[in-house]
C-alpha positions in Angstrom: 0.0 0.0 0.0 1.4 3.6 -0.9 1.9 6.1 1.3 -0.9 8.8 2.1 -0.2 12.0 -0.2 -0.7 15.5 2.3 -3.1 18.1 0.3 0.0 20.7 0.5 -2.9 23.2 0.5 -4.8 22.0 3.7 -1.9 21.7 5.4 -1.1 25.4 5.0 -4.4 26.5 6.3 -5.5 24.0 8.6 -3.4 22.8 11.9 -4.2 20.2 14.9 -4.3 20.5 18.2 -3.5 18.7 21.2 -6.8 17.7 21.7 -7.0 16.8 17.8 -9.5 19.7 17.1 -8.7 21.6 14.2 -7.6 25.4 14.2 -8.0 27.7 10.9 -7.6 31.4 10.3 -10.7 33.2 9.3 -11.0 35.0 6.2 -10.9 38.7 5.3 -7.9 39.5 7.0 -5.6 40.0 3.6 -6.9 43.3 2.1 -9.1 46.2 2.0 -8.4 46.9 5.2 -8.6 50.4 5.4 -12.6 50.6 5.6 -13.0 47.5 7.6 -13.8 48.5 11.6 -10.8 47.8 13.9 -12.7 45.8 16.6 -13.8 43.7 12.8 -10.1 43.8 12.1 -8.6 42.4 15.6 -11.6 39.6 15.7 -10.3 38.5 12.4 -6.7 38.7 13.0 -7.3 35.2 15.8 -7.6 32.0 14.8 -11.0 29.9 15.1 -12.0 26.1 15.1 -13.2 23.8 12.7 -16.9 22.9 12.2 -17.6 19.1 13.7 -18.7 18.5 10.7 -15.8 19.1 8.8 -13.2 18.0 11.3 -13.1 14.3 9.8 -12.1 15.6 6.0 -9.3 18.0 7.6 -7.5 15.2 9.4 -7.6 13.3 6.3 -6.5 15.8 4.0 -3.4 17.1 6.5 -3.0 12.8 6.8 -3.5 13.0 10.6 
């Protein structure tokens, strides 16, 4: 049996924890940011968990 190929580009946005949740950033954070609110801005800037749903397809994906 082969080894398990990593999806380069899930592992570049998508990292486990500990706990084996999975940590993301959250979107619109890359430009435009001169009309965006600063409060808007800092809640953006920090990262954010997976969906349960979705946890499954990240860790096989990253090859976790």
């Amino acid at each position: 049996m082969p080894k398990m190929k990593t999806r380069k580009s899930a592992a570049k946005r998508f990292q486990i924890t500990k706990n084996g949740k999975a940590k993301r950033a959250q979107s619109t954070f890359n430009h435009k940011l001169e009309k965006k609110a600063p409060d808007r801005k800092r809640g953006n800037s920090k990262s954010t968990g997976v969906s349960q749903s979705d946890i499954k397809n990240v860790k096989k994906m990253i090859g976790v």
